[in-house]
N, C-alpha and C positions, 0 to 999 in steps of 0.2 A: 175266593175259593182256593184257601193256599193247599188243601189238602189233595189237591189235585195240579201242583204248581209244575210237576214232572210234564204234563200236556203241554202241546204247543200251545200259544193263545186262541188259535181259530179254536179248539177240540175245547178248554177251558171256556171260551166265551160263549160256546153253543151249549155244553152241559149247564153252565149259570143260568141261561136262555130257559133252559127246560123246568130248571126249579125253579124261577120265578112264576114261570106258569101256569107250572102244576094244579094250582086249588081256584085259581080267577078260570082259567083255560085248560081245561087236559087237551081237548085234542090239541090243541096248539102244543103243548108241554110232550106230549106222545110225537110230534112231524120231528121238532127240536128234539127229541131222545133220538128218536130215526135216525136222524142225519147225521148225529153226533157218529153213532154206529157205522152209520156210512162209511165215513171218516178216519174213524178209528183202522177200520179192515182195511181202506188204502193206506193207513200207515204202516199195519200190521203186515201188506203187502209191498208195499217198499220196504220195510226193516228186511225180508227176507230175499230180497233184490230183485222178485216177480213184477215189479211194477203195481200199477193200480188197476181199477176196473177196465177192461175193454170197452171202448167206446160202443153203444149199443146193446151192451151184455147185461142183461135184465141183476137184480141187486141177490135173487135168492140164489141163479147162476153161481155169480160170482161167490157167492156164502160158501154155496158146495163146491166150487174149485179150489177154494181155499181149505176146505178140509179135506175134500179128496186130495191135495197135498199136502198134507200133515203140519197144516200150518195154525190151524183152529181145531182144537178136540171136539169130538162128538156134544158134549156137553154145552160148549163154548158157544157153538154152530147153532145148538136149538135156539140158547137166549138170541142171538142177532135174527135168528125167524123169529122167534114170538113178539120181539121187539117192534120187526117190518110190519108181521101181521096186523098187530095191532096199532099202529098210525093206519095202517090202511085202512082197517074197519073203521078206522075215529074219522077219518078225511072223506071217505065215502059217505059212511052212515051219518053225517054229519054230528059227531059227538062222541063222548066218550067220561066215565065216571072217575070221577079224582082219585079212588082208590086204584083205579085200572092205572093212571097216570103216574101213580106216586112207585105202585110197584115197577111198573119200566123202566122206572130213573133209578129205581134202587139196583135192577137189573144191570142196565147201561152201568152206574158206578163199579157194581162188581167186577164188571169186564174192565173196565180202564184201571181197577188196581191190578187185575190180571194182565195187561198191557203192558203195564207197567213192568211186571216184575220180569215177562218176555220179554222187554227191551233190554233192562239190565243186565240179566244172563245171559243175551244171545251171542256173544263173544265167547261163554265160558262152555255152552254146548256145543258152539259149533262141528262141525265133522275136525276143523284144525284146532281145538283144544288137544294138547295134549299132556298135561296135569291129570291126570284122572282124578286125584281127590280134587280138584277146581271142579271140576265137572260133573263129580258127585253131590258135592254141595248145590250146585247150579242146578242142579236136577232134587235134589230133598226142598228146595227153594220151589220152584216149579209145583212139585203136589203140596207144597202150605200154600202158594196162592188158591191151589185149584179147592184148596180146602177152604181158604177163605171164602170164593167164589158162594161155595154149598154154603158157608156161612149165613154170608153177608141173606140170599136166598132165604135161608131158612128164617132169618130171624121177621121178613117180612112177607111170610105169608098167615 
């Protein structure tokens, strides 16, 4: 999965997890997208030096404290709920349909190039950047992911 080689191994070896799943197993492919997400938000939450989940802090909590600090955009925020939502309904309801599966992964990926690109830049927006054209750039960088995001999205629904 070198197109994802920017992840640490756990976050790579969980998203590979999800796509082999996919079409044998969704819900399984859906828990394994879950958790990737998980994952990703504790990383997302340590990049910005809040730490990780509260021990006991329910996972959609944690989703919304992470945007109610402006750490996940509105948009970003709903895929990691629809994401939850749905391993939950697959894990309960026991099952879930391949195409329900394949779009979560495709969701989940969108986020981890978005991850990505807020890992890269988060030196260059910080509050201590003081380059403003760096920081302009870091920020035009910022809405192409968020456009890729709507992309990656659009091309698979």
């Amino acid at each position: 999965m070198t197109e994802f080689s920017f992840l640490d191994e756990d976050l790579q070896e969980k998203l590979r997890q999800a796509e082999e799943l996919v079409e044998r197993y969704p819900d399984l492919s859906l828990t394994a997208t879950r958790t990737f997400c998980e994952w990703l938000q504790d990383a997302l939450a340590e990049l910005h030096e809040i730490g990780k989940k509260r021990p006991g802090e329910p996972q959609h909590i944690f989703t919304n404290r992470l945007r109610s600090e402006k750490i996940i955009p509105p948009h970003e925020a709903s895929l990691f709920h629809s994401i939850r939502r749905s391993a939950n309904s697959a894990t309960h309801n026991k099952g879930a349909r391949a195409l329900d599966a394949r779009q979560k992964l495709a969701e989940a990926k969108a986020l981890a190039f978005w991850y990505d690109q807020i890992r890269r830049d988060r030196v260059a927006i910080s509050s201590n950047a003081t380059d403003i054209t760096e920081r302009r750039a870091a920020e035009r960088r910022l809405a192409e992911s968020h456009a890729l995001v709507q992309a990656v999205l659009n091309s698979t629904s």
